[in-house]
C-alpha positions as semicolon CSV with decimal commas, in nm:
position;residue;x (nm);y (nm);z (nm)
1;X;-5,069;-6,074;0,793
2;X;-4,675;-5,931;0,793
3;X;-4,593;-6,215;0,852
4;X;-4,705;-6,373;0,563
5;X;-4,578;-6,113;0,361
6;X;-4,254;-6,168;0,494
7;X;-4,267;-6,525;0,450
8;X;-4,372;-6,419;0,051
9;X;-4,068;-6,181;0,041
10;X;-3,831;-6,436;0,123
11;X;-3,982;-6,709;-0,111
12;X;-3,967;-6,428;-0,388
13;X;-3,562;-6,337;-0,276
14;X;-3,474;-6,738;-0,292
15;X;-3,651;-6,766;-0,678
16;X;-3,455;-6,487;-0,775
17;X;-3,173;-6,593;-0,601
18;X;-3,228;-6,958;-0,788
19;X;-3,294;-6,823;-1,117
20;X;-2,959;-6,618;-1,121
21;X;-2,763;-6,973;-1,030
22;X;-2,946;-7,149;-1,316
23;X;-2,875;-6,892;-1,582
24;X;-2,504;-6,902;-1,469
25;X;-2,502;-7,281;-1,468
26;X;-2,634;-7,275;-1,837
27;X;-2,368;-7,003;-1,911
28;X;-2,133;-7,211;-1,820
29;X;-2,271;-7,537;-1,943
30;X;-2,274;-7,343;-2,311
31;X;-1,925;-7,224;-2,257
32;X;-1,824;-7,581;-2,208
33;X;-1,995;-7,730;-2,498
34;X;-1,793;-7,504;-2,744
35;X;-1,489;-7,568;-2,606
36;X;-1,558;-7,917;-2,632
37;X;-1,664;-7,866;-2,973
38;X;-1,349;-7,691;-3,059
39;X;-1,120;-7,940;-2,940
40;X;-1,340;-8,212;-3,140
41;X;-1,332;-8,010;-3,452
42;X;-0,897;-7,987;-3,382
43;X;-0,966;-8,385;-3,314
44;X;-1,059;-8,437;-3,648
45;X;-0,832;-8,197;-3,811
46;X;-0,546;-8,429;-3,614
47;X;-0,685;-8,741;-3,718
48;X;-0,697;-8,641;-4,115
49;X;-0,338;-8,535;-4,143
50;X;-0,237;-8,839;-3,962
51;X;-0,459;-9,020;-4,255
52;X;-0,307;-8,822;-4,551
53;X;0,070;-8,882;-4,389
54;X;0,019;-9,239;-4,324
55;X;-0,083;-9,327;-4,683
């Protein structure tokens, strides 16, 4: 019977353990889809003076 519960302990530390990596994974994943979102909205900015200068 301990050692069941020690097998549950451990299976309980490496969810935890796996959650944690996820939620920094989608912090970082979000952090990466506004700077990519900034640099597209600077894209565009680019792109329209180039239109109003070229005409």
């Amino acid at each position: 019977m301990g050692t069941l519960q020690n097998d549950m302990s451990d299976v309980k530390t490496s969810l935890i353990s796996l959650r944690q990596h996820l939620t920094a994974f989608m912090s970082t994943d979000a952090a990466h889809e506004g700077a990519l979102a900034s640099l597209q909205a600077r894209l565009n900015r680019i792109e329209r003076r180039l239109e109003i200068s070229e005409t």
